[in-house]
DOKE-369232 format. One record per residue (C-alpha): x, y, z; residue in one letter. Coordinates in steps of 0.001 Angstrom, whole numbers, padded with zeros to 6 digits, always signed. Last residue first. Example, Ala and Ser with C-alpha at 12.3 -4.5 7.8 and 13.67 -1.06 7.14 Angstrom:
// residues 2
+013670-001060+007140s;+012300-004500+007800a;
//
This chain:
// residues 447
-003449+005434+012741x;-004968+004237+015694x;-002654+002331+017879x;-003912-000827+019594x;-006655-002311+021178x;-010209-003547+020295x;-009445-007316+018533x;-007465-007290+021938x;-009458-010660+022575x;-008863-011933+019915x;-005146-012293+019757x;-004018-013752+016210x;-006304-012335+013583x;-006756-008675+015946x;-002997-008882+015703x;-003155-008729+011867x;-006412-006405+012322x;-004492-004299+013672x;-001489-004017+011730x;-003911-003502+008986x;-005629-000540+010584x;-002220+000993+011266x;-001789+001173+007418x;-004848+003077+006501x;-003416+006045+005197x;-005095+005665+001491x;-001156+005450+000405x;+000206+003060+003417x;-002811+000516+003015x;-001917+000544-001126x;+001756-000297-000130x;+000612-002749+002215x;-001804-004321-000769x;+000807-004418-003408x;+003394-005908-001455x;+000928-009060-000710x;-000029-008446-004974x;+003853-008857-005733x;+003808-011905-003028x;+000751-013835-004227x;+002092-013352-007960x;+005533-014740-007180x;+007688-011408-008246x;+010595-011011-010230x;+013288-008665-009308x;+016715-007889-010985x;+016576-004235-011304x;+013334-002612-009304x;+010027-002657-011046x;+008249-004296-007875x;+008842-001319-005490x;+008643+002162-007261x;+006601+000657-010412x;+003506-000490-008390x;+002046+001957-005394x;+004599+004997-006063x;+004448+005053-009855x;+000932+003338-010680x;-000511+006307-007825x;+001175+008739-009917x;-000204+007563-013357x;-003512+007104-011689x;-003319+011421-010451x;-002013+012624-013991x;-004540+011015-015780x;-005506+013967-017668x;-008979+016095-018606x;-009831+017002-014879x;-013433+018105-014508x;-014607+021402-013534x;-017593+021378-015683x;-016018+023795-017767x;-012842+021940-018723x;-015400+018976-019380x;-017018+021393-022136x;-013691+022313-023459x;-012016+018593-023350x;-014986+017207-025450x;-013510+013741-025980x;-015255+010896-023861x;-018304+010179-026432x;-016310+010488-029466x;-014174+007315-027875x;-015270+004677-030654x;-014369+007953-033010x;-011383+008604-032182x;-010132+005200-031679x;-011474+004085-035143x;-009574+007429-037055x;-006198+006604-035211x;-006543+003050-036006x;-007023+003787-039668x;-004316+006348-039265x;-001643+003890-038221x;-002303+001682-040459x;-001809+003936-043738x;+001417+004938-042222x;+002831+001438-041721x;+001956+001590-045521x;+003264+004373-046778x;+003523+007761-046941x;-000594+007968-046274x;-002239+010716-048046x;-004542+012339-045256x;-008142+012639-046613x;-009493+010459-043886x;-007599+011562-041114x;-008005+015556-041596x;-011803+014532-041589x;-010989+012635-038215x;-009140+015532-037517x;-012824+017774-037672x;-015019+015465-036238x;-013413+015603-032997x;-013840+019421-032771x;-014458+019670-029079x;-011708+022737-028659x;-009309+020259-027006x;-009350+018342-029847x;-009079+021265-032464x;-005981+022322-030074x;-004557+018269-030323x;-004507+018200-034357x;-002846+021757-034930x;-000103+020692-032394x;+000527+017476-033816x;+000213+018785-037466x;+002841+021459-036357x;+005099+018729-034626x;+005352+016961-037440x;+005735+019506-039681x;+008846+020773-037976x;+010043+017213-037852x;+010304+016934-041489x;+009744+013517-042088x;+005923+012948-041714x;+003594+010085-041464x;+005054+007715-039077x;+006241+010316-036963x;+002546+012190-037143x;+000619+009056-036304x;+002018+007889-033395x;+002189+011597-032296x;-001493+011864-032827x;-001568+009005-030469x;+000256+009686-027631x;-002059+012784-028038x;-004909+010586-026648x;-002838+009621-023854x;-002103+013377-023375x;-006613+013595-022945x;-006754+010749-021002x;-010361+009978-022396x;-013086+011491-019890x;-016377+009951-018918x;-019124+011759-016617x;-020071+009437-014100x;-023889+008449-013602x;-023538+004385-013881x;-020487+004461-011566x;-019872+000556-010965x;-020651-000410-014301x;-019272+003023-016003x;-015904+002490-014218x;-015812-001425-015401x;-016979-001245-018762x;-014800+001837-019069x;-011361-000181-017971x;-011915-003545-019927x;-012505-001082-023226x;-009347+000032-022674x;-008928+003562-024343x;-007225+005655-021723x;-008844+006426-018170x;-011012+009049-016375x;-014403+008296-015402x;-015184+011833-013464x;-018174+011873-010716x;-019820+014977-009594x;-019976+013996-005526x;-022837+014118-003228x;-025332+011785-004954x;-022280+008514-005103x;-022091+008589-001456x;-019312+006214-001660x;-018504+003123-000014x;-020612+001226-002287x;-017931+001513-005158x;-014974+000318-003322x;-016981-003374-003729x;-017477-002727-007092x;-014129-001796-008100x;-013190-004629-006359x;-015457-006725-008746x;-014483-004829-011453x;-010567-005973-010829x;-011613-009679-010549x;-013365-009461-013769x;-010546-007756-015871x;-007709-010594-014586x;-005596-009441-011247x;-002171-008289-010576x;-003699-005706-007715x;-004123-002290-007166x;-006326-000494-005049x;-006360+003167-003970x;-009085+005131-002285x;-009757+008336-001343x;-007012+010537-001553x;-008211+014986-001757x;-006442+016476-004513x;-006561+020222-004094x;-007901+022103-007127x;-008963+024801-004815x;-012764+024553-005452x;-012127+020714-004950x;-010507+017384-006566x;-011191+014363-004690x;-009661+011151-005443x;-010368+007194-006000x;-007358+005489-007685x;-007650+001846-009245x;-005085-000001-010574x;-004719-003541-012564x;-001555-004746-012508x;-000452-006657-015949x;+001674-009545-015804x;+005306-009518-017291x;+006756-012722-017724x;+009131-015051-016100x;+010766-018530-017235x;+010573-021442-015206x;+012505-021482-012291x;+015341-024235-012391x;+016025-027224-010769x;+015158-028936-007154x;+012749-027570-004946x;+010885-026434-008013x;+010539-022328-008670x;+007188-020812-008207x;+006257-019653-011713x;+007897-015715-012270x;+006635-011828-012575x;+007559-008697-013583x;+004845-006351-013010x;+003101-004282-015869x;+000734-001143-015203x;-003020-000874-015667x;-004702+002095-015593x;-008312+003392-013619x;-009036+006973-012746x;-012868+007424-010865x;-012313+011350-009788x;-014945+012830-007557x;-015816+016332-008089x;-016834+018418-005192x;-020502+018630-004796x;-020850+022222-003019x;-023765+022972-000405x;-021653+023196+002734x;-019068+025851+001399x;-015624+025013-000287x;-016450+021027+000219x;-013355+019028+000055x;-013139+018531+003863x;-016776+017389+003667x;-015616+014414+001513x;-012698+013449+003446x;-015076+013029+006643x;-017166+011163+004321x;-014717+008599+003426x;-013291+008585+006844x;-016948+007376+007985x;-017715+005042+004817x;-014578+003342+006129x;-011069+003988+004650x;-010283+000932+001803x;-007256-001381+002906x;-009246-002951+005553x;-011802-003895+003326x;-010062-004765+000336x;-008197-006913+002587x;-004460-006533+004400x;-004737-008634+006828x;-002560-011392+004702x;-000234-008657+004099x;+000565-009085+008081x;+001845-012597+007027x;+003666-011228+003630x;+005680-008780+005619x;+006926-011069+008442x;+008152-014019+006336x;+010038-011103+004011x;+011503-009772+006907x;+012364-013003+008436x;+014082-014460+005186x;+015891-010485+004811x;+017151-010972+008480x;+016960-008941+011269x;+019109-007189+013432x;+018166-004326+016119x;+020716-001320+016153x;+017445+001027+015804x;+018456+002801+012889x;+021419+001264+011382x;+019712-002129+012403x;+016973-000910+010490x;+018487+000295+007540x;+020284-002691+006831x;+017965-004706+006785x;+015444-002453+004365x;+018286-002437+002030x;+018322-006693+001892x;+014946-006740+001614x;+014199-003899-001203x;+012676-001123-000754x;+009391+001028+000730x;+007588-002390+001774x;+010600-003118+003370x;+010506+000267+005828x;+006878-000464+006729x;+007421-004476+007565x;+010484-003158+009507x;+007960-001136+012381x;+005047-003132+012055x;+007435-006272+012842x;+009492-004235+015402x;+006524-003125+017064x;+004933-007088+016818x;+007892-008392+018795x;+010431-010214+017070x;+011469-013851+019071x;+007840-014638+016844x;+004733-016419+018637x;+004102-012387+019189x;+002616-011381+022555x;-000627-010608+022872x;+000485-009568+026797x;-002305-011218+028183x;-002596-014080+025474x;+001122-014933+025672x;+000508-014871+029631x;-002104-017485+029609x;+000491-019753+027854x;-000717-022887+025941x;-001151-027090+024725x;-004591-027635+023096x;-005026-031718+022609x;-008215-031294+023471x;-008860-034570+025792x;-005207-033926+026730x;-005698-030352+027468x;-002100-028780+028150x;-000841-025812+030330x;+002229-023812+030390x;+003431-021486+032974x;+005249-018187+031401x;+008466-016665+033005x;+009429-013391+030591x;+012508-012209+029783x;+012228-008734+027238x;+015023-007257+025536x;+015434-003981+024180x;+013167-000949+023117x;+012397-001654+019750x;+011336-005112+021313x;+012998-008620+021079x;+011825-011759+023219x;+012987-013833+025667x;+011197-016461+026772x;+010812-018415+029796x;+008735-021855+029588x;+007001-022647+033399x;+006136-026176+033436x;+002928-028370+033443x;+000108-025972+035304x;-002792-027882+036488x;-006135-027068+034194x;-009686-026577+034945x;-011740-028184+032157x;-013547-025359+029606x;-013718-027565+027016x;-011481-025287+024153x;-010326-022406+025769x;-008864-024747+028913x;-009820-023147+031983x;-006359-022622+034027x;-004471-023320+037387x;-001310-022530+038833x;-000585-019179+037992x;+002370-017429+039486x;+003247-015457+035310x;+000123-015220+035049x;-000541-012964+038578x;+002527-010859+037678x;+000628-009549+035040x;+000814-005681+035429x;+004462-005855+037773x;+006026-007981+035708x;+004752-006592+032158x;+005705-003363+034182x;+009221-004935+035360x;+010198-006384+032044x;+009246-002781+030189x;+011705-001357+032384x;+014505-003959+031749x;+014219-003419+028069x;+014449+000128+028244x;+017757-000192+030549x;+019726-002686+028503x;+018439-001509+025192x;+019431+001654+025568x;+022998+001184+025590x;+023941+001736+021670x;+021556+004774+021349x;+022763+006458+024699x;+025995+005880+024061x;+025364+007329+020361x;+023805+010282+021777x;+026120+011064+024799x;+029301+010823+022074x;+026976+013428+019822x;+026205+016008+022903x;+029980+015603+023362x;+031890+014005+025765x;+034160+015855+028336x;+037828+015359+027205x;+039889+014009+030059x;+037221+010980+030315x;+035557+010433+033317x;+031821+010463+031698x;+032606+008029+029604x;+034102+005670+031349x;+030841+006143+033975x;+028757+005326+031723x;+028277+001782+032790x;+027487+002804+036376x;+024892+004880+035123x;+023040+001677+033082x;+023355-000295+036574x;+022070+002296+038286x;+019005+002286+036259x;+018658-001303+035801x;+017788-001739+039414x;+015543+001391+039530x;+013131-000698+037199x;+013827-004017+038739x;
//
């Protein structure tokens, strides 16, 4: 079949090859892209053919569920849809009447997709539309691989495999976890310092819409985010762990939690880095009781410039009481703008409030200030890395013009795009074939 399709794809370039003008390595290319298909496809028929030949004769069959021996009913053929080209295969059905289970040894053989899409095109366009929108992510595939899909399929596909994507598939094992660990380390001894940053971000999202009238109105949900990192002697960030999901306080410190145990919490200095949530430090300091916590030290000068614009006029002053304010900060002299604070004259009133909740957030986060001494420790004063993570993971794919998410589906998005960050992506598509074809719970591509 094999050498079949061969000659047959040389005998169609043969136009080509006879023109006046010899083709270029471009016109050889694109022939070769738009034919492909025809002889790939035929190849991987005649090794799923010649591998499993014996399924696609067969007869007889146990039934999975009572263990009867089965006559074959009918043979179904099927024709299904690889990145490589087309694939016809003859498969003999059997049914169970006492079981009522009706199936297709060959489907299990070949863990074949119940889909016309095969599961490489499915991992394949399931990455690219989790990096944009639907429609895009169409039209760069079939630009790319001349296969067509839809935007209802792609969106069918991605949320189904999102369904494998748990905490704990999401997460690297304890095993990549240490691996990444010891890569850190500048000599065997050193504790590289492990960075806890939590933030929340905001998702627009919308009720599920009636089959008949109108959505209700949307609104913007909060997405609670988690990012686990290493930072060594070289000040390299080292991934760990990323999670975020559009979740309520509790569910997010149970994850926490969870991602938590993973870690070999003795062989890291742990940082607590976030802004002045209170949700966000009960939750870092209940899951990592010995971490060292750290207010987002340019959050914290959000602040003083909150205070400063409402205060002051003269923007020169502003920005030297601004200035003045964040070097006695990062010198560990809290104490010392709180006193500027307190005798400050307010202008007016919006003034006035602003430095009374200046002066209560300083001092309800005294214990996470002292920039110098943290500086010293090695420990990162700024939330650079969460804010990052919130970018890429959240804002980059649900925040795009016009969208608004069903909550299962932004936090289905949410979890591949987490799986692609931590680098555990192929462990998802895995397990989502794992969840369908048990037996090859073993196989696949490592990632």
């Amino acid at each position: 079949m094999a050498h079949q399709a061969l000659d047959e794809w040389l005998e169609g370039l043969k136009p080509l090859l006879e023109r006046a003008e010899p083709p270029t390595l471009r016109d050889l290319s694109a022939e070769f892209m738009r034919t492909r298909g025809t002889l790939l496809g035929a190849c991987l028929e005649a090794l799923a053919t010649q591998l499993h030949g014996h399924y696609q004769d067969q007869l007889k069959a146990d039934c999975p569920g009572c263990g009867k021996c089965l006559n074959r009913k009918r043979v179904d053929p099927k024709t299904t849809t690889t990145l490589h080209g087309p694939v016809t295969l003859s498969r003999p059905y059997f049914h169970c009447r006492d079981c009522q289970i009706g199936f297709h040894p060959l489907d299990e053989a070949l863990a074949l997709a119940q889909e016309a899409h095969q599961y490489d095109i499915q991992e394949k366009f399931t990455r690219l539309s989790a990096k944009m929108p639907y429609h895009e992510a169409v039209e760069e595939f079939a630009e790319l691989t001349g296969i067509k899909v839809s935007n209802h399929l792609g969106h069918e596909t991605l949320n189904r495999i999102a369904e494998a994507a748990t905490l704990e598939t999401v997460i690297p094992t304890p095993e990549e976890i240490q691996q990444r660990i010891e890569a850190a380390k500048a000599r065997p001894e050193d504790r590289p310092v492990l960075v806890v940053a939590c933030d929340g971000a905001h998702a627009p999202t919308r009720p599920k819409g009636p089959r008949k009238g109108k959505r209700g109105k949307g609104e913007w949900k909060e997405v609670k985010g988690f990012r686990l990192y290493l930072s060594g002697a070289d000040q390299q960030l080292t991934q760990l762990a990323s999670w975020h999901q559009i979740q309520d306080a509790e569910a997010f410190t149970q994850d926490l939690a969870w991602v938590a145990r993973r870690i070999p919490q003795e062989q890291v200095r742990i940082a607590l880095l976030g802004d002045g949530a209170g949700w966000l430090w009960k939750a870092m300091t209940q899951c990592f009781p010995t971490g060292r916590c750290v207010l987002d030290y340019y959050h914290c000068a959000e602040h003083l410039y909150t205070v400063a614009k409402a205060q002051f006029e003269d923007l020169l002053e502003l920005e030297q009481w601004v200035e003045a304010a964040a070097s006695w900060l990062s010198l560990d002299q809290p104490d010392l703008v709180i006193s500027w604070l307190q005798d400050m004259k307010p202008a007016d009133a919006h003034a006035e409030e602003e430095i009374r909740k200046l002066i209560g957030y300083l001092d309800n986060n005294r214990d996470r200030l002292g920039y110098a001494k943290r500086r010293e420790e090695g420990l990162p004063i700024g939330s650079g890395g969460i804010e990052s993570a919130n970018k890429y993971i959240s804002h980059a794919r649900l925040k795009r013009s016009g969208a608004w998410w069903l909550i299962p589906n932004g936090n289905n998005m949410l979890r591949l795009r987490c799986a692609m960050y931590n680098g555990t992506y192929a462990r998802v598509l895995q397990r989502y074939i794992a969840n369908r074809h048990p037996r090859h719970s073993n196989s696949g591509t490592n990632g």
